[in-house]
N, C-alpha and C positions, 0 to 999 in steps of 0.2 A: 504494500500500500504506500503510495506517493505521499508526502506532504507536502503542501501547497503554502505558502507563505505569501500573503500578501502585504503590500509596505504598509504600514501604519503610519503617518503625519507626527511626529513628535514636535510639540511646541514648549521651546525652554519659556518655563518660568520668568516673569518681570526677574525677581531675587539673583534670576542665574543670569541674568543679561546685566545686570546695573553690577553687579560679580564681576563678571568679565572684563564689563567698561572699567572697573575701579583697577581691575591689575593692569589692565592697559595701559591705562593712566601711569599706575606706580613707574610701569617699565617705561616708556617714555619721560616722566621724571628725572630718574634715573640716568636714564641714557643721557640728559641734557645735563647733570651734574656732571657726569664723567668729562664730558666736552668741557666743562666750563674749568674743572681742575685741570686736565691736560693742556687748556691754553694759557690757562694763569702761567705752568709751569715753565711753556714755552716762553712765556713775554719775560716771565724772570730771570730764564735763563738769555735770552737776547739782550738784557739790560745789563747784564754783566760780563757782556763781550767788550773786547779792546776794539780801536778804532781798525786794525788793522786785519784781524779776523770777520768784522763785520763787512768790508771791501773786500774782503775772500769771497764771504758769499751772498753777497752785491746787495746790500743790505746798505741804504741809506744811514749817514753818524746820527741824524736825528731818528729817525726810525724805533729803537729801544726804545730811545724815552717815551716816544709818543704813546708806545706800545705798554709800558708799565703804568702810565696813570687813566688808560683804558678799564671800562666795566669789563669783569670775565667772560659776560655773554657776547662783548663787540667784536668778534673773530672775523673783519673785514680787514683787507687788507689795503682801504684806502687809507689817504692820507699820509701814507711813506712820501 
């Protein structure tokens, strides 16, 4: 004898949706802190270069600085 299985329609739950949404959330939070320490790290370590390493790699003298009194989220690279 065969069984026969037909699809049933599962609809998650409000609870399990607004769930979902909430880790979503957390990871994308997350993800944007990591970003935001990894460029802190980078402008610090740029601020602490000599004039002559920074013309190695073509990196404007003012450049650092402008880079270190930057917000952590402003990772554009205008203004060099």
């Amino acid at each position: 004898m065969a069984i026969i299985s037909l699809p049933i329609p599962v609809r998650p739950s409000l609870g399990t949706i607004l769930a979902l949404r909430l880790l979503q959330g957390i990871q994308a939070g997350a993800a944007s802190l990591t970003a935001w320490v990894v460029a802190r790290e980078t402008q610090r370590q740029l601020a602490g270069l000599d004039r002559r390493t920074l013309a190695d790699i073509g990196i404007p003298l003012n450049g650092p600085r402008s880079l270190a009194t930057r917000d952590p989220w402003d990772t554009s690279n205008q203004g060099w």
